[in-house]
C-alpha positions as MATLAB code, in Angstrom:
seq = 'XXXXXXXXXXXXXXXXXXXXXXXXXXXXXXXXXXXXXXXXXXXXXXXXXXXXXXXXXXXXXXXXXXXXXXXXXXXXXXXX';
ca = [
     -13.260  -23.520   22.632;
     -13.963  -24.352   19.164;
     -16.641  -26.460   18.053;
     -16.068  -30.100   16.543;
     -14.757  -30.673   13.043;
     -17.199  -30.643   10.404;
     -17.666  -34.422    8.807;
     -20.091  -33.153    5.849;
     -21.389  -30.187    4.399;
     -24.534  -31.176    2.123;
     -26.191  -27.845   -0.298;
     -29.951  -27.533    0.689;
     -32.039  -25.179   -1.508;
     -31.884  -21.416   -0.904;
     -28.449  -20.861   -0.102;
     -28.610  -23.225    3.311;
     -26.015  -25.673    4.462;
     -26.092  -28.798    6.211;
     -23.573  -29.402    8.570;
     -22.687  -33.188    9.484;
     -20.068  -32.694   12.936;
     -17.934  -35.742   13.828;
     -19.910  -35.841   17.174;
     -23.161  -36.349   15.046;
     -25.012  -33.405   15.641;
     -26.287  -31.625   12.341;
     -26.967  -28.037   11.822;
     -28.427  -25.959    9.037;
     -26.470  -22.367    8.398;
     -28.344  -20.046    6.514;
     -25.826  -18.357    3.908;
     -28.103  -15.711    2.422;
     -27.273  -12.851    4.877;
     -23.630  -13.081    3.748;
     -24.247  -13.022    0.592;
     -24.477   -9.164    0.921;
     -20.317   -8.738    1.705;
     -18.356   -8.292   -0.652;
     -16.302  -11.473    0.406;
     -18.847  -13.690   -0.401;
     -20.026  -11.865   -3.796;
     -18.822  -14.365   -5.832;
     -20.970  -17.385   -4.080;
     -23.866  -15.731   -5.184;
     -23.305  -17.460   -8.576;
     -24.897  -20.943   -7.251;
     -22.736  -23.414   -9.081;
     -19.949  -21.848   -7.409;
     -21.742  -22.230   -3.843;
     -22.566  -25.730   -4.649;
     -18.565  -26.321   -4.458;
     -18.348  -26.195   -0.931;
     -16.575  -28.558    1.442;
     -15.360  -29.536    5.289;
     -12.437  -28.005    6.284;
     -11.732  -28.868    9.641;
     -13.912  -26.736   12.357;
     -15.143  -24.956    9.353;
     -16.372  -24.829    5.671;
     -14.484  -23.623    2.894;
     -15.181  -22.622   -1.297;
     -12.517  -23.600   -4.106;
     -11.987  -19.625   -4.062;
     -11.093  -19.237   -0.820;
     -14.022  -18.036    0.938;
     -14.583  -19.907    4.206;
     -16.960  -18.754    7.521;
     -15.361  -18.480   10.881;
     -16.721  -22.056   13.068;
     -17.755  -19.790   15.662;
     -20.195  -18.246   13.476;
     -21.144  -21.329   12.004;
     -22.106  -23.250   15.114;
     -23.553  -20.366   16.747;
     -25.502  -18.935   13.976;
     -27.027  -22.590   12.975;
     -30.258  -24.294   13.503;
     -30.084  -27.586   15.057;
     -31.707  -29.859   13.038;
     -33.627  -32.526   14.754;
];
């Protein structure tokens, strides 16, 4: 089962990401840690990272890096 659609995807400071689901919940995923990959490389240039947005279940950059929803639901904080 995937998790719901992403509404909104809001920057926070230190590479973190809010994430605004249709059902209303909102989590914070913590980007740093994949940072490291060489997939993600170029997001380390935060300008770049800034340019992210909702793409269905998931998020996704203007270069083509995106995060599997899975990972991004599970590997969230709720924020309350």
């Amino acid at each position: 089962m995937l998790p719901p659609r992403i509404k909104e995807v809001k920057v926070l400071e230190d590479y973190k990401l809010l994430l605004i689901y249709e059902n209303g919940k909102q989590r914070v995923y913590d980007m740093k840690p994949n940072l490291q990959y060489e997939a993600f490389s170029k997001l380390k240039d935060y300008a770049l990272f800034q340019k992210v947005h909702p793409a269905g279940e998931t998020i996704e950059w203007e270069t083509g890096e995106d995060v599997s929803p899975k990972s991004l639901y599970l590997h969230s904080i709720e924020k309350k």
